[in-house]
N, C-alpha and C positions, 0 to 999 in steps of 0.2 A: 895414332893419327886418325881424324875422321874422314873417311871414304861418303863420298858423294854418287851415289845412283844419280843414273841417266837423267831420271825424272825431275830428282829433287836441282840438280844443274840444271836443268830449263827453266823449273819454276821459277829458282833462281835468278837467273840472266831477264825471265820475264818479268818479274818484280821489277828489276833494276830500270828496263825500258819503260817500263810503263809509270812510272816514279817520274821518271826524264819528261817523259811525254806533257805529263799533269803539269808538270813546272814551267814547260814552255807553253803551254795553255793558259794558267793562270797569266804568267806574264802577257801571253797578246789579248787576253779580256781586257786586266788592265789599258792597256794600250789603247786597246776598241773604243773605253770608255772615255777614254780622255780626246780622244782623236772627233768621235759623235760628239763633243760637247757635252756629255752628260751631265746634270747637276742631278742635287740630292732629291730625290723622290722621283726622281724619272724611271718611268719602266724600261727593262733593260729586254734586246730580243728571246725569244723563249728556247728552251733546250732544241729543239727542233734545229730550231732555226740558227742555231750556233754552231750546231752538229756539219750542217748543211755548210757553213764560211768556213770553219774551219779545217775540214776533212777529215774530223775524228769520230769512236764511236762517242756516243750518248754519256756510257761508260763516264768516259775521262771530262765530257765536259762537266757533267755533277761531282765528280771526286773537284773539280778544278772548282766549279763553283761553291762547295763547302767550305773550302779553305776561304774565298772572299768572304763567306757569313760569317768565320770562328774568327776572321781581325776586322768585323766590324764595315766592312764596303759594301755588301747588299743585306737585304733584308727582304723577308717573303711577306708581303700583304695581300689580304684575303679580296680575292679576284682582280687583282690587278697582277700578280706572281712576284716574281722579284723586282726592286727599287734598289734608286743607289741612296744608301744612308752616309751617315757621317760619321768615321769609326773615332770611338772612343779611345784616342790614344794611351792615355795613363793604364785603364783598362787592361791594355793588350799586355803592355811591359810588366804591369803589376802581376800577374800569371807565371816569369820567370824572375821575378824578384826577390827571391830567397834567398839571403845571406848564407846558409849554411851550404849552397850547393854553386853556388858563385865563386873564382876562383879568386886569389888573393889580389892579383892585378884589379880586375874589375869591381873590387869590393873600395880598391882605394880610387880608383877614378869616381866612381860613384860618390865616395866621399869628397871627393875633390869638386866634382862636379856641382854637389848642394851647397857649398861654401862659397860656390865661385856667383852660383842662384843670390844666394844672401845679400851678397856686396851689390849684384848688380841691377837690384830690384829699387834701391831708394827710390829715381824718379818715381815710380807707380804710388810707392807710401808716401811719399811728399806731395805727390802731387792729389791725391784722394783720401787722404786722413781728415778725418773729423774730428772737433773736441771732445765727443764719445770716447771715439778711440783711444782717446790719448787719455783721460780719464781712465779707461777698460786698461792699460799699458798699463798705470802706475798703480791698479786695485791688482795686479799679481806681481808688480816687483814690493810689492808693502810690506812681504812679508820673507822676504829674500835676508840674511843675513849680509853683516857691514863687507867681509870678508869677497864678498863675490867677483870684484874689481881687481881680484890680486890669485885668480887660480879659474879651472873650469867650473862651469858652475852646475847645480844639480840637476841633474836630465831632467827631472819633472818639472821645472822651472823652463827650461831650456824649452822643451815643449810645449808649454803654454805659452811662454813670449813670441817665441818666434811661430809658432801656429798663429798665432793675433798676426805678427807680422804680414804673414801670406792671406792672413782677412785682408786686411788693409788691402791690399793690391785690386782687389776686387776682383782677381783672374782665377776665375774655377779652374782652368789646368793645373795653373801655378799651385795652388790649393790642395786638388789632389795628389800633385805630382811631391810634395811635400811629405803628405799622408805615407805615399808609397816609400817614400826614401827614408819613414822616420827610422823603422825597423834596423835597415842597413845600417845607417845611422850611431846607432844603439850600440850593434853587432861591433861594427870596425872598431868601438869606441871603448868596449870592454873586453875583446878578443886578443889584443897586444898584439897586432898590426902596426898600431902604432910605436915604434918601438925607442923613440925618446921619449924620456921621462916626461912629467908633468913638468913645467918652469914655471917656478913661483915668479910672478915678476906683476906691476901695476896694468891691467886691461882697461878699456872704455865699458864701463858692465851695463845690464840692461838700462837701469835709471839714469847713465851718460847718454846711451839711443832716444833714451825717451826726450832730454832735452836737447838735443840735436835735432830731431823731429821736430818738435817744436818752435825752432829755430827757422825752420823751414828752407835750408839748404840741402840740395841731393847731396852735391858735391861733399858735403860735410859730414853727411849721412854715411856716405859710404867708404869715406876715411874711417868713421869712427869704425863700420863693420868691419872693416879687413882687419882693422888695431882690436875689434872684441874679440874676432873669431880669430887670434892671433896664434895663438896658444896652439890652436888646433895645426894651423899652416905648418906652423914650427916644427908637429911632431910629425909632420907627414915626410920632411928630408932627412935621409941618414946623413 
């Protein structure tokens, strides 16, 4: 059994409070910020002067204030101190997005999640696709084998179609946030998580999307994505 000195029991219990403290500081920042109207670049008041509203040391308002800088809420410019920025969400998530240390739950939500992205993006592709794009669509299914409409198709395919897709949207989050989830993606898809089989059975495959696209119906759009990414849905219920 490990024995605890006096000492190390204070430091202890003083970690613990002072953890609490930062938490509930961070949060009334927040709150400050929202409550002043602050928008993105406004200077925010100085350590001083936070110290002084909020009744803490100095300490705890910069332990509190680094934590808004590491997700992206302030940012320190030069003679002005800190501003409010605009945090880079994908950013923030993509720092614990690692399939390998993510549990089996949240690996399949996360996959759940990017499927559910796919089906529900047509308007944006419909309604902002170019004949580029659609051109650019059919110069990577060109070389897709006939087979692809009757099983999962091969990731590096898979990745280039549907990466074109998330161009289309023209939404930089949606884009990264794509990026971020390829990985995961990948993982659930080769780790046997999924654990029915592949079902051979007839899909809508890329070159059905691409004339569906072209058809210019969402609605139709995104029938066909839920019947592409069918296969997938399937293997996700025991």
């Amino acid at each position: 059994m490990i024995e605890l000195q006096s000492n190390d029991l204070t430091d202890s219990l003083r970690n613990i409070d002072t953890s609490s403290l930062v938490d509930r500081v961070e949060k009334n920042l927040i709150e400050l910020f929202i409550e002043k109207n602050y928008k993105v670049g406004d200077s925010i008041p100085k350590e001083l002067e936070l110290t002084k509203a909020l009744g803490v040391s100095r300490t705890v308002i910069r332990e509190a204030l680094l934590r808004l800088r590491m997700i992206g809420l302030i940012d320190s410019k030069k003679k002005r101190g800190a501003v409010i920025t605009s945090p880079d969400l994908v950013s923030i998530l993509e720092k614990s997005m690692n399939p390998q240390i993510l549990d089996t739950t949240t690996l399949k939500e996360i996959f759940e999640m990017r499927l559910s992205l796919e089906i529900g993006m047509a308007d944006l592709i419909i309604n902002r696709v170019t004949q580029q794009d659609i051109a650019d669509l059919k110069q990577i299914v060109s070389g897709e084998p006939q087979e692809t409409s009757h099983e999962i198709f091969m990731i590096e395919q898979e990745i280039k179609f549907h990466g074109k897709l998330y161009d289309i949207t023209g939404n930089e989050t949606l884009r990264k946030f794509q990026k971020m989830l390829l990985p995961v993606f990948d993982y659930v898809h080769r780790s046997g998580l999924l654990k029915k089989p592949i079902e051979i059975k007839e899909y809508v495959s890329h070159a059905g999307l691409i004339t569906l696209i072209e058809k210019g119906s969402a609605e139709k759009l995104r029938n066909g994505m839920r019947n592409h990414l069918g296969n997938h849905f399937a293997r996700l219920f025991d």
